[in-house]
Structure formats: C-alpha cells, structure tokens
N, C-alpha and C positions, 0 to 999 in steps of 0.2 A: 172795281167795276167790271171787270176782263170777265170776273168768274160767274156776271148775272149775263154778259152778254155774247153774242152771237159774232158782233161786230165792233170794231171803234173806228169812225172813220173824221177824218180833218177835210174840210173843205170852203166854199165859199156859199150865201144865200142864191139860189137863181129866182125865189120869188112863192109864193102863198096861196093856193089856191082852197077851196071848200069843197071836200071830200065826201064821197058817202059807202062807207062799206055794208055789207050782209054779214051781220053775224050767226055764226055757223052752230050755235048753241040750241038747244029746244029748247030751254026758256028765257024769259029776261025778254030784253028789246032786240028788237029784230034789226034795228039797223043803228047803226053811229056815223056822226057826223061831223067827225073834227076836221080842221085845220091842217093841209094838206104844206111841210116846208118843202119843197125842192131845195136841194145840195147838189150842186157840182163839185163831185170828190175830186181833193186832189191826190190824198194816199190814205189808205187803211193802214192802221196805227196797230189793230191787236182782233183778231179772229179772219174773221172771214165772210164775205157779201152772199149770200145767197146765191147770186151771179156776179162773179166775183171781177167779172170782164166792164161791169155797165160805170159810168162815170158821173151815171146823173142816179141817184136816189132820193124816195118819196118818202117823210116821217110824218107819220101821224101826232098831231100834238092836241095834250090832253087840254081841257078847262074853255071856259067860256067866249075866249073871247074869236073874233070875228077873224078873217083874212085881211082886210083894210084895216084891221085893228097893230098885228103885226105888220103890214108894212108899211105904216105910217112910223112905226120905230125901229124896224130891223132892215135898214135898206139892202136892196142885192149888193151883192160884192162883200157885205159883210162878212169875215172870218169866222166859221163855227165849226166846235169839236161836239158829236153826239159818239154816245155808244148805244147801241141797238140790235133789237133783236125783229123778225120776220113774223109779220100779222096774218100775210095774208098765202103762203105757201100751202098747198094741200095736207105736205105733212107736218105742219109748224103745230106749235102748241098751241095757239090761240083759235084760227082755221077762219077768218073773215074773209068775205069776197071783196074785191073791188068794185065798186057801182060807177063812182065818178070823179072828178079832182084830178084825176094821171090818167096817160095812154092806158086803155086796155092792155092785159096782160102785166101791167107793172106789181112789181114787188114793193109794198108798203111795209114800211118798220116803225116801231115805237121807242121812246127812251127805256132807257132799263132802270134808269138811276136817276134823282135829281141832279146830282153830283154830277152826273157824265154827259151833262148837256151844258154848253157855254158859246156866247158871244163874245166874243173881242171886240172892243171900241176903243179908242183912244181919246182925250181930252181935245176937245174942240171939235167931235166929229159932230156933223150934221145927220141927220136921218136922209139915208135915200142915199148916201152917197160913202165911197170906198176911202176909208182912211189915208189919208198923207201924210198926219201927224207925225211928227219924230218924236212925241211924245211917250212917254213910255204905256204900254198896253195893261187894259182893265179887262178880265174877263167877269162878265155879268151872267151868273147863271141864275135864270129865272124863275125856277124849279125852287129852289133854296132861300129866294129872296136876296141873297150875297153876292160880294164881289171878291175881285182876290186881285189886287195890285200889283203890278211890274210881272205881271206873267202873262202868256197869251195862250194860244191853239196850242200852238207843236208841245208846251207845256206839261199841256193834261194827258199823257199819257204813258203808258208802261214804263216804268224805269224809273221814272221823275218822283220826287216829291209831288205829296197832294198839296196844292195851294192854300196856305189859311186864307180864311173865310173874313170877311168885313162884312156884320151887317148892313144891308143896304138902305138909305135915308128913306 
C-alpha cells in the first residue's frame, strides 16, 4: 500500500459530513460529491500528510451511500487506519477544489487501496460509541467486504504481516 500512497495514517472517526469538490478536469463531471470522514490523527505510520503538522484530516469516500448512513454504523471514536493520497492540492495528481464538507482551505485525500482502509470494532461494540471491550479486535475493511480477526489499527501497517481476510457475512 506504502508504494500507491502518499500517506498511511492511524487514527480515531471525529464524524461525516457531505462534501462537494470542483473537479479540475475539462471533461466528465464537473463536480463530486462524496462523503467527507473526518480523522483525528493520532500518528502517521508511512509517507507523509501534505501538511504534515495538521491532526485532523478530511477523506473522501467513494460509493453511494449518505453521511447518516456512516454514522449510524461508524461511531466517533471509532479506531481507523487509511492510507491516502491528496485530491485537492494544486500540484496533486488528481487537482479537485474544495466546495464544502471541511473548513476552507482544507486538504481532502482519497483511499489508495481497498486494502488500506479499515475499522476496528470489537465484539459487543455498539454503533456510536468507543470500544471497551477486552475482547479481542476485528478490523472490518469495507472496501474488500472482509474482515481480519485478532488484529487492529496499529496492525496494518509497514512491517507487519498483511491480515488474512474473512469473508464478511
């Protein structure tokens, strides 16, 4: 994942909002409008943040569904590892504007990987609310449809074995 991304960073959900970028293309659609996660980083695992100072980053997430769609299942405080790259920098590869969803000026990233996107939950977690369990940790990467048992965040990245995969029910 290191070598499609920009960034890998661990951190916790701070919440979901509906995004609208400019994209910077002359053709196609002129605007997108996904799913805006807020991360409160706690460390970057492998590259480097754009701004490499800021604690809170903005990913864009791809597919249909809504902001109250995610966080009716992905409560804040929830554990997630993404690795990403930069959407919306002037000299980034892709070159989208920000419209809405984050502060002005914010740096919005994409996943790189399906693989290099994951939740941690634990058995008996409730949605909406920050694990206690002593239960041993599931990462559920939603990208993949799978899970990978007895491993979490700090897991997934450089060094580590890759998690085998479990089909997800």
């Amino acid at each position: 994942m290191t070598e499609f991304s920009e960034a890998g960073v661990i951190g916790t959900v701070a919440g979901f909002t509906q995004g609208e970028l400019d994209t910077n293309a002359p053709e196609g659609t002129p605007t997108y409008s996904p799913v805006l996660m807020k991360i409160d980083v706690s460390r970057t695992v492998a590259g480097e943040l754009t701004d490499p100072r800021s604690d809170t980053i903005y990913v864009a997430l791809p597919g249909n569904l809504e902001a109250f769609e995610y966080e009716t299942n992905v409560g804040v405080g929830t554990p997630v590892v993404v690795y990403v790259n930069d959407i919306t920098s002037p000299d980034g590869l892709v070159g989208m504007s920000l419209k809405s969803g984050a502060p002005e000026g914010t740096t919005v990233y994409t996943v790189t990987h399906p693989g290099g996107f994951a939740f941690e939950f634990r058995a008996g977690d409730e949605p909406n609310q920050r694990s206690t369990s002593s239960e041993e940790p599931v990462l559920v990467f939603p990208y993949e449809s799978g899970v990978a048992q007895g491993v979490g965040v700090d897991d997934l990245v450089p060094g580590e074995d890759v998690p085998a995969l479990i089909e997800a029910p």
